[in-house]
VOFIRO-190513 format. One record per atom (N, C-alpha, C): residue in three letters; x, y, z. Coordinates in steps of 0.1 Angstrom, whole numbers, plus 5000, padded with zeros to 4 digits. Each point is the difference from the previous one (the first is absolute). Layout:
ALAXYZ
...
This chain:
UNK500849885000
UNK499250125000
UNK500950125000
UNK499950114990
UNK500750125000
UNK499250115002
UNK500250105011
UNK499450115002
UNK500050104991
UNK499250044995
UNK500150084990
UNK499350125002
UNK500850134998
UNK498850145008
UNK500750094993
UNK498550044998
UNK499750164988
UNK500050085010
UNK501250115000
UNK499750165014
UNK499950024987
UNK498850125004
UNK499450114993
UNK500250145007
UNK501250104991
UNK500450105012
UNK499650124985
UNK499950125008
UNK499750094992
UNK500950125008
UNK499850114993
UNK501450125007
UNK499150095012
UNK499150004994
UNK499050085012
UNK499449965012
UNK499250085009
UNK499549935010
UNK498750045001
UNK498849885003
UNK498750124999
UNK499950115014
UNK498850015000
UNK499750095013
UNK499849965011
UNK499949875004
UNK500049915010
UNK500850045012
UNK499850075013
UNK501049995011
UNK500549895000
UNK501450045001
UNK501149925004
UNK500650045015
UNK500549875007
UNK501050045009
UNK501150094996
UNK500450045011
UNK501950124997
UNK500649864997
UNK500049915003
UNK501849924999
UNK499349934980
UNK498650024992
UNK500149944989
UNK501050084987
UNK501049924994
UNK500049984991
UNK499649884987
UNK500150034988
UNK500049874994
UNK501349934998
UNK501250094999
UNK501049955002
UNK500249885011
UNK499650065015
UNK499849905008
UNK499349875000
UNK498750044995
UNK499449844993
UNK500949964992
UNK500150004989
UNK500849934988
UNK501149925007
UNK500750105016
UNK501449925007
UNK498949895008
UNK498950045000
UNK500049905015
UNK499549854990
UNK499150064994
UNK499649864985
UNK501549944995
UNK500950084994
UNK501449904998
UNK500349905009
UNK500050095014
UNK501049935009
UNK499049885005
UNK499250014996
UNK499049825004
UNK500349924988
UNK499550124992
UNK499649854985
UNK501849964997
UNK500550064998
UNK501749934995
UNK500549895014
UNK499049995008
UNK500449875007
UNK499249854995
UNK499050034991
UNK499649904996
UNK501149934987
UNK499949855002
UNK501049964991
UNK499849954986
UNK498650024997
UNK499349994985
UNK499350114993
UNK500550135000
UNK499150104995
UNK500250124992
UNK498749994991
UNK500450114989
UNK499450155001
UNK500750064998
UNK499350175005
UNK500150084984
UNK499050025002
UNK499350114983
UNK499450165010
UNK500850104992
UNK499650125009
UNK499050084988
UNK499050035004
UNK499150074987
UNK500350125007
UNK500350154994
UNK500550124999
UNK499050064994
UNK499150075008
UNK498850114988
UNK500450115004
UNK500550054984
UNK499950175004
UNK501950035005
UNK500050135002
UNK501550055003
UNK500349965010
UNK500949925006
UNK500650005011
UNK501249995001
UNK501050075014
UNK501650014998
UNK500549854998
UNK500750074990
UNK501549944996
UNK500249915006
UNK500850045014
UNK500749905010
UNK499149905004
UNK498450035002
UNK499149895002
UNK500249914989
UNK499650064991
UNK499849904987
UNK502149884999
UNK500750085004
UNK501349884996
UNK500149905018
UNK499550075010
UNK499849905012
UNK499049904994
UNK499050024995
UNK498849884997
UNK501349914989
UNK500450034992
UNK500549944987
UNK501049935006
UNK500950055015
UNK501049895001
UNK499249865007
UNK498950005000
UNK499149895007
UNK499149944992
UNK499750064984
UNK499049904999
UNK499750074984
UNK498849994993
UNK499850084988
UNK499550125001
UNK500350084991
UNK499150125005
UNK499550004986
UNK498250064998
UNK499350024989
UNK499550175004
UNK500050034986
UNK499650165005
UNK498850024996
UNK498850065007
UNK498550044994
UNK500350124999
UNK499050064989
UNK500050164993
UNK498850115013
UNK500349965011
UNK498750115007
UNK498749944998
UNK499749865004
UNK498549944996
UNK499150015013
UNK500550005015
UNK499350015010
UNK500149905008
UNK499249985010
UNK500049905009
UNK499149894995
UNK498450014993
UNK499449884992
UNK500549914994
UNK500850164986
UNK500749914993
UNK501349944998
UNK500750015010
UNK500950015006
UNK500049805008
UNK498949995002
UNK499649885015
UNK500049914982
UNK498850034991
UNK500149914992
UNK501249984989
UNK501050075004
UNK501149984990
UNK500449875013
UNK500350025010
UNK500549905012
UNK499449884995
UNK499149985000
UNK498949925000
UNK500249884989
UNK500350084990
UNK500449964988
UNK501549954998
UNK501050075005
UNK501349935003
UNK499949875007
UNK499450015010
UNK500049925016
UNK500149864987
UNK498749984992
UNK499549934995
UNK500549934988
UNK500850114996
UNK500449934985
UNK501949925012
UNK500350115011
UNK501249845005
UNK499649935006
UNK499149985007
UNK499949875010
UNK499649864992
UNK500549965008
UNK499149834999
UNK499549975009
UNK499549894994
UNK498749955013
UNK500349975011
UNK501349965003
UNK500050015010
UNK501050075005
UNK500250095001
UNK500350125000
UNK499450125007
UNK500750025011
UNK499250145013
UNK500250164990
UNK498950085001
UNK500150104997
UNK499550095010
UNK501450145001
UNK499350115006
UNK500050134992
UNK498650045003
UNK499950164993
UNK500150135012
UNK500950054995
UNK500150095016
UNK500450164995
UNK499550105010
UNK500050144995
UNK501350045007
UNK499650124997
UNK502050045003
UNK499850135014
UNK498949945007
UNK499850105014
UNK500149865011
UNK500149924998
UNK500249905014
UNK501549975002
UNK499950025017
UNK501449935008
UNK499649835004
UNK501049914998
UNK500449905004
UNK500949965013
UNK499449895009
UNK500949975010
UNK501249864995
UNK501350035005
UNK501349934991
UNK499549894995
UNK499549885010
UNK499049874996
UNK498949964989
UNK499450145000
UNK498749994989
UNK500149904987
UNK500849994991
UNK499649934988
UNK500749895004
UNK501049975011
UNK500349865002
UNK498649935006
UNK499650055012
UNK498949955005
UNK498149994989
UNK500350114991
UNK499249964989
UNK499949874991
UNK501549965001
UNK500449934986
UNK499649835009
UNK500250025010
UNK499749895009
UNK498749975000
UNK499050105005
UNK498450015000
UNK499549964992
UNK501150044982
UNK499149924989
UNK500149905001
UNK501149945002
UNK499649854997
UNK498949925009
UNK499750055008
UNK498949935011
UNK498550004994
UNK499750154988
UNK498750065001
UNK499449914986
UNK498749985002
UNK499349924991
UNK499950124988
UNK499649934990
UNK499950074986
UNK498750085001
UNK500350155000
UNK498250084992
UNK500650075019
UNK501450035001
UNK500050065012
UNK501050124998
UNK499250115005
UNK501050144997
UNK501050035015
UNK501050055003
UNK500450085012
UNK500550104999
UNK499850095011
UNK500650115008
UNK501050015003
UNK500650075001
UNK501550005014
UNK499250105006
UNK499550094998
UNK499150155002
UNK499649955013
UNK499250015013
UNK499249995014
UNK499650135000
UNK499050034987
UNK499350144998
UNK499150035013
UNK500250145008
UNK499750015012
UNK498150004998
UNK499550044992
UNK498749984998
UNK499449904999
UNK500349885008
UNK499649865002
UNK499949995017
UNK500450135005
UNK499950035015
UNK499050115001
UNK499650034989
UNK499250165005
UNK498649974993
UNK500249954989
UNK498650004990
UNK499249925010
UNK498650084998
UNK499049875001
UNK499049964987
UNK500550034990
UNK498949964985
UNK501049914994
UNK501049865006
UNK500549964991
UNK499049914996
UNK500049914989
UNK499049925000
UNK500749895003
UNK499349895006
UNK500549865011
UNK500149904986
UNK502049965003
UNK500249934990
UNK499849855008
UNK499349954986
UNK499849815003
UNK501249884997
UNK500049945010
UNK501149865001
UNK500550065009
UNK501449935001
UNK501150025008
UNK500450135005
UNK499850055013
UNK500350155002
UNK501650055002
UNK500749865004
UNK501650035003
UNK500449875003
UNK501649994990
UNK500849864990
UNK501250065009
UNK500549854997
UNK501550055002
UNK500949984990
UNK500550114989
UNK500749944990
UNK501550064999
UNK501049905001
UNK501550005001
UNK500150035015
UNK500950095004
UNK500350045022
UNK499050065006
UNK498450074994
UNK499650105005
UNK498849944997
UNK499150105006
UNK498449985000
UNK499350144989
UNK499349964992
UNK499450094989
UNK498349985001
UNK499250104997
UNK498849995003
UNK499350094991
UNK498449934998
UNK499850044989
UNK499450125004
UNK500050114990
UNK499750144996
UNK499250024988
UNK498950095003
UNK499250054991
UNK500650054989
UNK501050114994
UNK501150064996
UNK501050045001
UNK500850064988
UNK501350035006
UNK500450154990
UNK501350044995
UNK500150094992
UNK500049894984
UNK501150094995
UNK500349944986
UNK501549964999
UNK500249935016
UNK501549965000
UNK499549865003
UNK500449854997
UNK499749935001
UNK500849875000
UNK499649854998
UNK501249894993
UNK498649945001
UNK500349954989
UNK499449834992
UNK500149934995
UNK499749844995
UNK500749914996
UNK499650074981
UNK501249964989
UNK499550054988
UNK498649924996
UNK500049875004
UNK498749935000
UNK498850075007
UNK500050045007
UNK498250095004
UNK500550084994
UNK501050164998
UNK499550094994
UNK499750034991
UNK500549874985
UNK499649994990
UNK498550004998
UNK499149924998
UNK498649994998
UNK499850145009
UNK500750035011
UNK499250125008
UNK500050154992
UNK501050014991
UNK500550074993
UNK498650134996
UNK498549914990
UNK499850135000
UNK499050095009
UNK499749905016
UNK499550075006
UNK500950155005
UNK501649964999
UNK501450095007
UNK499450144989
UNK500049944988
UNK499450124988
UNK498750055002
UNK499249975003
UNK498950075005
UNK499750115008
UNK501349995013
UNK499550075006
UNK501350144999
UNK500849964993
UNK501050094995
UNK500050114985
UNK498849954994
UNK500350044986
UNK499350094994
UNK498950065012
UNK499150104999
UNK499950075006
UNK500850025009
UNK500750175010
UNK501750015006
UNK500150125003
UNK501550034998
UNK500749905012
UNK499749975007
UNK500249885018
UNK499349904995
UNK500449925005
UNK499249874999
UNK499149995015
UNK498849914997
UNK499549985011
UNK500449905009
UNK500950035011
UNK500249845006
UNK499049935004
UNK499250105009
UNK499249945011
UNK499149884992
UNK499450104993
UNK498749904988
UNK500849904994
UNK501349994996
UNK500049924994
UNK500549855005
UNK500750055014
UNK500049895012
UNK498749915001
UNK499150125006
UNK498749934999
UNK499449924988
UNK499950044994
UNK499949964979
UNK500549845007
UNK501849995000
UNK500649884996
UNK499549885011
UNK500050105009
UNK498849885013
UNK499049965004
UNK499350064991
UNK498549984999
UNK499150055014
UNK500750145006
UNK499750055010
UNK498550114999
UNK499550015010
UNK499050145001
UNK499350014988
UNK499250144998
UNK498850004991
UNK500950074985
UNK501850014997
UNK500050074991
UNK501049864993
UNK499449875001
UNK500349884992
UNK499350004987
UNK500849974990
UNK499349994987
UNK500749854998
UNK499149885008
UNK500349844999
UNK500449924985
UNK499350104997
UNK500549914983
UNK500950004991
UNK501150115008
UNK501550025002
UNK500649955001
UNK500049915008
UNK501049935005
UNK499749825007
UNK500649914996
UNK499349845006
UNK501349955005
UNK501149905007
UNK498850085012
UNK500550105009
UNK499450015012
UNK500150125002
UNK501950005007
UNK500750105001
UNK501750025003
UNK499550055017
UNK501449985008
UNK499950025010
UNK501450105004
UNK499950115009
UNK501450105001
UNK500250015014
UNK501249975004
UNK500749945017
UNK501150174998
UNK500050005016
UNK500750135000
UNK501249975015
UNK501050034997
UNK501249925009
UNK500050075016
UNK499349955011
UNK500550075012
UNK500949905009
UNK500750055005
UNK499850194999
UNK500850024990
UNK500050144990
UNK500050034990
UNK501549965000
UNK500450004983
UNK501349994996
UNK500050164989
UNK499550095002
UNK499650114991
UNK499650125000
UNK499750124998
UNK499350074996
UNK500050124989
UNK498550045001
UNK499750134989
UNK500450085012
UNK500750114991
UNK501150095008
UNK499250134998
UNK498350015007
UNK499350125001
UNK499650025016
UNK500350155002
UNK499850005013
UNK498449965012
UNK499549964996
UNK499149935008
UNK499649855000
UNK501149914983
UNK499349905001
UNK501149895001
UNK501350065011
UNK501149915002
UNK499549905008
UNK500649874995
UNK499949895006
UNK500649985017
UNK498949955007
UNK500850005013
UNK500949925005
UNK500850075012
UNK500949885008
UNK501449954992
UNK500150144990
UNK501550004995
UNK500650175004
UNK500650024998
UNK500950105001
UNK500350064988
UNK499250034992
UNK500350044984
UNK501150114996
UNK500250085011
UNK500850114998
UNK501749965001
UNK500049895010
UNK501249925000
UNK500849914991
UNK498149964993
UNK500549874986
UNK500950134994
UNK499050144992
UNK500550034991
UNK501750065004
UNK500350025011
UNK501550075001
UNK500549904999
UNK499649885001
UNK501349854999
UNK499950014988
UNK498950034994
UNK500449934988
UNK500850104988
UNK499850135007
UNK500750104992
UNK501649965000
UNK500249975013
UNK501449995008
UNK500549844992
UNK499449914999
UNK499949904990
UNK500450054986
UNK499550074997
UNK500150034981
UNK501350134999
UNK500650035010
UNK501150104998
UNK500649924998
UNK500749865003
UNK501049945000
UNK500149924986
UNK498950004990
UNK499549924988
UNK499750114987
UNK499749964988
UNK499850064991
UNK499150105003
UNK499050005011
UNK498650085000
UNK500250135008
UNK500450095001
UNK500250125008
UNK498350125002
UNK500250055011
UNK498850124999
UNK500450054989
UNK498250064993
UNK499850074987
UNK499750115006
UNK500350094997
UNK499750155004
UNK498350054996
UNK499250005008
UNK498550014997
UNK499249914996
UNK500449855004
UNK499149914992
UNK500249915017
């Protein structure tokens, strides 16, 4: 099984509060210094739009870099989508991941372990999205509520973002619900389309999808979206990102000035 993961990084940032310690430089270190510990895996960097220099030759000493012309975040998810697919094999782990999440050092070793435990038509998280402690409208997923796959315990979740891993075997057939919910506004919809793939709540369209997929999310977290309200708990995020800064001075990846 080879890991295979589409980052999708762009030069800009939206309007999303951020903590003071984000950058994306710091993601990109803290995502290296996990994933280059796994010992089967291919990295494809999709680039939309202008971004510095020094970013763009740190990505290239690690993996491919492809350049998009300024398409957005939709289209942007469906160029991923479409890479992910034309390298994997079936058996073969895929992750699609945005270029605003920090990683803890473990993350894609302890992922790469989890797949091989999880049955087929099964998505995961690293994410422990804090809104699984606050919401009360998730809608109540059916079967198994919490597995133990590879060292840790993972449990199922309503949704997640548009960072993910799947086996290339589900995401293929899943493929054009992924299009659906990406191909007719500038964001994609996660939430709905979570629900869509699980056959969750009243915004299921059943005849989408047979049968229904199921999405586990790793606690305590191995991850997060690096927005100031929706950090994952019971890490230290500010600490990952200075290690990991402090990590990438000594390697091809140095701080980018404004990114």
């Amino acid at each position: 099984m080879t890991l295979r993961v589409v980052y999708r990084a762009c030069g800009s940032s939206n309007t999303k509060k951020r903590p003071p310690f984000f950058s994306k430089t710091a993601c990109l270190a803290s995502f290296l210094r996990s994933v280059t510990d796994v010992s089967d895996v291919d990295l494809v960097f999709l680039c939309d739009g202008d971004m510095p220099d020094r970013a763009i030759e740190s990505m290239a000493a690690f993996g491919e870099v492809s350049r998009l012309p300024g398409i957005g975040n939709s289209r942007s998810y469906l160029a991923a989508l479409e890479r992910a697919l034309m390298l994997g094999r079936d058996d073969d782990l895929l992750y699609l991941c945005e270029d605003d999440y920090l990683y803890v050092p473990s993350a894609f070793e302890e992922l790469v372990r989890a797949a091989k435990d999880v049955p087929q038509g099964t998505y995961l998280t690293l994410y422990d999205h804090p809104d699984r402690y606050t919401r009360t409208d998730d809608a109540r997923t059916p079967g198994q509520p919490v597995a133990v796959f590879g060292d840790r315990h993972w449990r199922r979740v309503e949704s997640t973002n548009m960072t993910f891993a799947v086996g290339t075997a589900t995401l293929r057939p899943d493929q054009p619900v992924h299009q659906l919910f990406a191909r007719y506004s500038s964001y994609p919809h996660d939430r709905a389309m979570w629900r869509t793939l699980q056959a969750l709540g009243v915004r299921r369209p059943l005849s989408l999808i047979r049968p229904r997929r199921q999405l586990f999310g790793a606690v305590p977290t191995l991850a997060t979206h690096v927005e100031q309200q929706q950090l994952a708990p019971l890490v230290d995020w500010q600490e990952v990102a200075h290690k990991s800064l402090a990590w990438a001075s000594d390697g091809p990846l140095s701080a980018v000035d404004g990114w």
